[in-house]
N, C-alpha and C positions, 0 to 999 in steps of 0.2 A: 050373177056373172060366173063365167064357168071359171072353174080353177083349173089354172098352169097345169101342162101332162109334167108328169114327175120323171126324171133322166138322170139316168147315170153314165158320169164323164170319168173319161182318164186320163190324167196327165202324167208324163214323166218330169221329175225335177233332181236331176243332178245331184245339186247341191243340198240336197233333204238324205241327211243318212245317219240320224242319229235318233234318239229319243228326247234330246235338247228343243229340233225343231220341229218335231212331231206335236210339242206342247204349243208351241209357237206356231202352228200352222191353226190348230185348235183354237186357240184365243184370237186369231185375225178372226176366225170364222165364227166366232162366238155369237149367239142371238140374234141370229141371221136367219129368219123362220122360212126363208124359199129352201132354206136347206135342213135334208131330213136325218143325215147320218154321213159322218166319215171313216173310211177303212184305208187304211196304210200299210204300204209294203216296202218297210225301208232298205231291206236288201237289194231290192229292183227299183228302190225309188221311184215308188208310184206311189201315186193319192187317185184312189175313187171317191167319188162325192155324187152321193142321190139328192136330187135337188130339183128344181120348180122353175129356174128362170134361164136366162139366155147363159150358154156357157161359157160367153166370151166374157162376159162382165168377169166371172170366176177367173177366166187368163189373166185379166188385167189387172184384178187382187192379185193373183199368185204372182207375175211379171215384177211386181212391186218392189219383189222380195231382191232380185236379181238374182232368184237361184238357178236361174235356166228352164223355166218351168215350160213347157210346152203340152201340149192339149194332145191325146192320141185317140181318145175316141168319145163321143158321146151318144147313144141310144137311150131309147123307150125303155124304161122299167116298172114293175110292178111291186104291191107290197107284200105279195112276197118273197118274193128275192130280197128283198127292203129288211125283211124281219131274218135272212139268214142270215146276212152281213154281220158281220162281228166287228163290234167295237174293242178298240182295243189301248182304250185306258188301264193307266195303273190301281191296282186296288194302290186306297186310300193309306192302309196301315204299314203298308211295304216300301211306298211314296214316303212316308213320314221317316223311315228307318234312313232312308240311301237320303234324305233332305240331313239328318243330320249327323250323319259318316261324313258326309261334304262339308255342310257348316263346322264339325270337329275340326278337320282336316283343314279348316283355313284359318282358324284361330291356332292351331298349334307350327302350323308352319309360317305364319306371320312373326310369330315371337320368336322364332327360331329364327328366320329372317334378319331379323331385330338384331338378334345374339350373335350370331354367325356372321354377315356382313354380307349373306349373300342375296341379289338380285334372282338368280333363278330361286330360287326356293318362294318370295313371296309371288314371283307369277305364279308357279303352283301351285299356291295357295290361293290366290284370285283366281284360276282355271276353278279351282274347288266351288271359288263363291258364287260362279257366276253360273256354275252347274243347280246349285242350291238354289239360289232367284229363278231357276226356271220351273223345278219343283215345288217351288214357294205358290211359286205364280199360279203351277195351272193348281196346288191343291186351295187355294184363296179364292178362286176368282168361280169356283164350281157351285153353282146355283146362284151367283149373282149374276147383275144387268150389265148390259155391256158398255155400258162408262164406266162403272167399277173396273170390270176387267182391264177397260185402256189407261187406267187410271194406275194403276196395279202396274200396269205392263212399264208404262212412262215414266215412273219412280225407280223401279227396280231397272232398266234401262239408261236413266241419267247416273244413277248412281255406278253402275260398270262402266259407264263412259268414262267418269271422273278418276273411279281408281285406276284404269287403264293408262290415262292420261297423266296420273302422277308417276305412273310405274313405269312409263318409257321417257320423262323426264328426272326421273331415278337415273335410268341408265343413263343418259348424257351427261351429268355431272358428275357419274363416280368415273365415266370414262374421260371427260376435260381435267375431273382432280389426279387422275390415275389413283384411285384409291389400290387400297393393299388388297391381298388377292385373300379372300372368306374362307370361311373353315370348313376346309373338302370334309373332314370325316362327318361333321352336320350334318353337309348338303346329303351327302351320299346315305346317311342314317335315317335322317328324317322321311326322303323321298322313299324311299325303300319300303320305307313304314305304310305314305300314300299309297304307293303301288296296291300293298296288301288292303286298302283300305277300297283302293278300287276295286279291286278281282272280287272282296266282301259288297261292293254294289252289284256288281256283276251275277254274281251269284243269287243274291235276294231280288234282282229283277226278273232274273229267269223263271224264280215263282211263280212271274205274274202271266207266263205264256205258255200256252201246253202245246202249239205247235211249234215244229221245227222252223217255221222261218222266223216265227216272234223270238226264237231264242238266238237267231242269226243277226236280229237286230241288237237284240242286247249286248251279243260280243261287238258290234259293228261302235255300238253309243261307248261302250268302256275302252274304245281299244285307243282311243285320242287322248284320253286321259292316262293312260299307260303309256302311252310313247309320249308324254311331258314329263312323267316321271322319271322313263327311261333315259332320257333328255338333260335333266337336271342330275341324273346318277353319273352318265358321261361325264356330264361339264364337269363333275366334281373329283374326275379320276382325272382328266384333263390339267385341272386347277393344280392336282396333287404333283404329276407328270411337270407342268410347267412353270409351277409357282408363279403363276403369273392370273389375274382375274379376268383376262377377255373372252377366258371359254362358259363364265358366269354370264357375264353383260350379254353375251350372245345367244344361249338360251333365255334369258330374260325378255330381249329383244322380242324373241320369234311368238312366244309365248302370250306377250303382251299387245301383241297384233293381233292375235288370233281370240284375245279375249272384249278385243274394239270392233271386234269385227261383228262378235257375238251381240254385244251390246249396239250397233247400227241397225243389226238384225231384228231386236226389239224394240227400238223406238219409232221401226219402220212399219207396226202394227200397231201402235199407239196414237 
């Protein structure tokens, strides 16, 4: 039987602009042997994928996602063109550094959480976790089969749905109790700390790219994480400013959306 001509497609997808779901695009497509390589351009939010079968089948995986993914071209390729393509995975030992600067960063600002009374600070610290489950994920799921990997993805998935889901019925009850308003100089100390803990991922990512637009990505994946921080630094001048805890519950809010979101995102590849 002759074998499929091999082709390379592009789609543009919006809502692909990070190295979060650069990992997550990876793992849907995981052990999927019509397809030979993927190359990502998160700045342009593009994915090209050399591959063997119909390219709509591809649309309807990526469609999945609801990140806006649309198809912009697919042609004949050869290998090699095949073989120029760069992959553009994180080295493994750089991946393991920025997996637990995040994992640190959410056990210390959960206890701080804890201490302090505030609601933004443990979304921050669940933004951190749910960064870390995705470094978890793809550095787990590399060289296994792809049950493993949905398996992997499905765990790590329920589990941020769950904290998500405690952390925005957090906010409803300290805002029904009116709780007392949390200890801005914490909020504002700790996050601060994250910030720098992001700009140190930032920085050890950019290792892993020697051109300029892999390094455009990397400022692009830290900069959501830095404007939570920035976020939770606010709320906490705000808190100071008003003595009053609604500029907490409302970073917490935003925060916590956006990390259910994250998690929908994953169990929608699973």
């Amino acid at each position: 039987m002759k074998t499929p001509e091999l082709k390379r497609s592009t789609w543009h997808i919006p809502g692909m602009d990070c190295l979060s779901e650069e990992q997550i695009l990876r793992l849907k497509f995981s052990g999927m042997e019509s397809i030979e390589r993927l190359a990502f351009d998160l700045p342009a939010r593009r994915l090209q994928i050399w591959h063997r079968q119909d390219p709509k089948l591809l649309t309807s995986a990526l469609e999945s996602l609801n990140w806006g993914a649309r198809l912009e071209s697919s042609t004949a390729a050869d290998y090699a063109e095949l073989d120029q393509a760069t992959q553009q995975a994180p080295e493994r030992k750089l991946l393991w550094i920025v997996l637990w600067i995040n994992a640190g960063f959410f056990v210390i600002e959960s206890l701080t959480a804890w201490i302090s009374g505030s609601t933004g600070l443990y979304a921050d610290g669940l933004d951190m976790l749910a960064d870390a489950l995705v470094y978890g994920m793809a550095l787990y799921v590399s060289g296994r089969s792809t049950s493993a990997s949905k398996s992997v993805a499905r765990a790590a998935g329920i589990l941020q749905l769950l904290l998500a889901m405690i952390g925005m019925a957090e906010v409803l009850r300290r805002f029904i109790g009116a709780e007392a308003a949390p200890d801005f100089g914490v909020m504002m100390f700790i996050s601060a700390l994250a910030l720098m803990g992001n700009y140190a991922s930032l920085r050890i990512l950019q290792r892993t790219r020697s051109k300029a637009a892999h390094i455009r990505a990397s400022q692009i994946f830290t900069s959501n994480d830095i404007l939570v921080n920035a976020g939770v630094i606010l709320a906490g001048g705000m808190v100071w400013i008003s003595a009053q805890a609604w500029p907490d519950l409302l970073v917490g809010s935003i925060v916590f959306v956006l990390v259910l979101r994250g998690a929908i995102n994953i169990l929608r590849i699973s």
